[in-house]
Every structure is written in C-alpha cells, then in structure tokens.
N, C-alpha and C positions, 0 to 999 in steps of 0.2 A: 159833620160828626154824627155819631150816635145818639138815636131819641134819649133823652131824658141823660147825657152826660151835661156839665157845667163847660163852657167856652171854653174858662180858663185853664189853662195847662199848670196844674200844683206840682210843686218838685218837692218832695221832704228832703232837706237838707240835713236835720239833724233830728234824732230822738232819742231819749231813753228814758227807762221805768226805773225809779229805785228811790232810793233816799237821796236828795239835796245833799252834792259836797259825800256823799257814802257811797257803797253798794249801787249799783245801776245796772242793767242789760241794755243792748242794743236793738231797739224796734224799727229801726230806722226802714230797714227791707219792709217789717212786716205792715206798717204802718202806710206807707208806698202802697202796698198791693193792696190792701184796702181801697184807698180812694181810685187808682188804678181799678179792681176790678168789678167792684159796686159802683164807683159813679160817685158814693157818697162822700160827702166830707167831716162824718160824725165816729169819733175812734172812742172806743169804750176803753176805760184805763184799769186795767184790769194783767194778773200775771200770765194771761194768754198771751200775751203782745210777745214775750219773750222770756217767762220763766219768770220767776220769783229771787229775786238778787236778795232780800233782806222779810224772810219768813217774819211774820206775825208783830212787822210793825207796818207803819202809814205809809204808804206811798205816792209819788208821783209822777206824771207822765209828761215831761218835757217836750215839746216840738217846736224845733223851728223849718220855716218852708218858705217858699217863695210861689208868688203867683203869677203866672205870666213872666215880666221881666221888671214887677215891682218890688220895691227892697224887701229883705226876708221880712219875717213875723215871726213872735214867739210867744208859743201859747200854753198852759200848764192848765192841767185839771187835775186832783187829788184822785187817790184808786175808788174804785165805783161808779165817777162821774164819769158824762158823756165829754168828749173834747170836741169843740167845732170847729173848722178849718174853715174859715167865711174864705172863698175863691171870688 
C-alpha cells in the first residue's frame, strides 16, 4: 500500500448529519472520500459534509462502518466535534 495509509480497509456503511429521529443529509459518499483520499480517519461534523438539514439547531453526525471484515461500529459526534474512525 501507500506510505502513511492505515492496513485497514474502512467501508462507510452508513452516515448522516442532522437531528436524531429529524431532518438528516446524507454524508455517506462524502464521508468515504475523506478517509479514502486523505488516509485520515478523523471527520469534522460540520454542514460541509452535506448541507445543512435543520438551520440553527444542534446537530449530529452518525456513522456507521466497518473495518476490514470486523462487525460494523457506530460512532456519533455532536456538530463542531472531530469524529474518529479507529481502523
């Protein structure tokens, strides 16, 4: 592989930004291309991911993934926070 990528092969299975149970977008693509083409496994939660579902309240960034061929993960961070995808 490529210097400085991680072994594991992460698959995003599922993402989205928005309100719990409300409003939500799909980051699921954009989320993927991140660690795809940075290497990195830290997703900033934020309405860049994919637009802004519910203006000018709290939000949150749902993921779930899989690493390798281990059972998925599901991981949440509030808008602002960094999200880690431990591979």
């Amino acid at each position: 592989g490529r210097p400085g990528r991680q072994s594991g092969r992460l698959v995003v299975l599922d993402a989205s930004f928005g309100l719990r149970g409300g409003p939500a977008c799909d980051a699921r693509g954009t989320v993927q291309n991140i660690v795809d083409g940075r290497g990195a496994n830290d997703i900033y939660a934020s309405t860049r991911l994919c637009g802004d579902p519910a203006p000018n309240r709290a939000k949150q960034l749902i993921v779930t993934y899989r690493c390798d061929n281990r059972p998925p993960i599901r991981v949440v961070a509030n808008e602002g926070q960094l999200l880690r995808l431990p591979c």
